[in-house]
C-alpha positions as CSV (number, residue, x, y, z in Angstrom):
1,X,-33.6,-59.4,-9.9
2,X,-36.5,-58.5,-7.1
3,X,-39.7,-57.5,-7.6
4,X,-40.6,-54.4,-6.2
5,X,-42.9,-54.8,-3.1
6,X,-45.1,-51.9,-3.8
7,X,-44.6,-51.6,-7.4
8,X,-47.6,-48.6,-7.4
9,X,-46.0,-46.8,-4.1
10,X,-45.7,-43.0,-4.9
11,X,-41.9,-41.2,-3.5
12,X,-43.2,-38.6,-1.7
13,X,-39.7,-36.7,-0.3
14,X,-40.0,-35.6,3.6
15,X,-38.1,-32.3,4.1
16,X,-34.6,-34.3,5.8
17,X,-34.4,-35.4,2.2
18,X,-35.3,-32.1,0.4
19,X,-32.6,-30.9,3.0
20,X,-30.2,-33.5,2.0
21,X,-30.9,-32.7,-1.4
22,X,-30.6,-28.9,-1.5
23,X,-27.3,-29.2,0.9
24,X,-25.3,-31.5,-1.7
25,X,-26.4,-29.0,-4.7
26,X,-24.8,-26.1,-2.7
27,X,-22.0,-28.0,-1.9
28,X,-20.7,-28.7,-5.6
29,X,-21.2,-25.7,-6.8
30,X,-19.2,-24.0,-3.6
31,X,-16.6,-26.7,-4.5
32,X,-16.6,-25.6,-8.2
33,X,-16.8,-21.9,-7.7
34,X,-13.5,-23.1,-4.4
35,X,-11.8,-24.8,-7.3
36,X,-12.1,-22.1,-10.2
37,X,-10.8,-19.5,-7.5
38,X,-8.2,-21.7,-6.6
39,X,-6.9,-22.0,-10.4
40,X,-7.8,-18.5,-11.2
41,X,-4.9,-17.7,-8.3
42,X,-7.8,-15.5,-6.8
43,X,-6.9,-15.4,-3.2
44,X,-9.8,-13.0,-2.4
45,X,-12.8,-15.0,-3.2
46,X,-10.4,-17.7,-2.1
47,X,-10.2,-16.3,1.7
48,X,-14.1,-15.3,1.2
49,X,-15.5,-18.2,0.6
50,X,-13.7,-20.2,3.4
51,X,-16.4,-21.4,6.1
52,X,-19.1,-20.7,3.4
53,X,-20.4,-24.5,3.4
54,X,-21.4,-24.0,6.9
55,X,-22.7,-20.4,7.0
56,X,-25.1,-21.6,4.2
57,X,-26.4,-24.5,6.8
58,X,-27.0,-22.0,9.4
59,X,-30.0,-20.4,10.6
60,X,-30.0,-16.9,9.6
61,X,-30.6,-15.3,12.7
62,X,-27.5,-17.5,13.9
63,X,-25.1,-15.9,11.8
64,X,-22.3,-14.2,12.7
65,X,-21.7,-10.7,11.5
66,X,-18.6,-12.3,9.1
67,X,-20.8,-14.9,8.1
């Protein structure tokens, strides 16, 4: 087993990782809610929520008016 090098170092997250963080989150629950829809034979929410994982990674003055 190895020793840590800094075994008092404090994780401090940059915002790439907070990021990283908050766009994996949003990304299982669109897959559950994508899944339960899917199951539930709801083709509305279905159709709605297709391109939702990248509207939510957008900028929101970069949305489109579907988005």
């Amino acid at each position: 087993m190895r020793r840590p090098v800094a075994p008092n170092a404090e994780r401090v997250p940059d915002g790439s990782h907070i990021v990283s963080w908050m766009s994996d989150a949003l990304d299982k629950v669109r897959r559950r809610l994508w899944n339960q829809a899917r199951r539930d034979r709801d083709e509305k929410s279905v159709k709605r929520m297709r391109g939702v994982k990248y509207a939510v990674l957008k900028n929101p003055g970069d949305l489109t008016d579907r988005q």
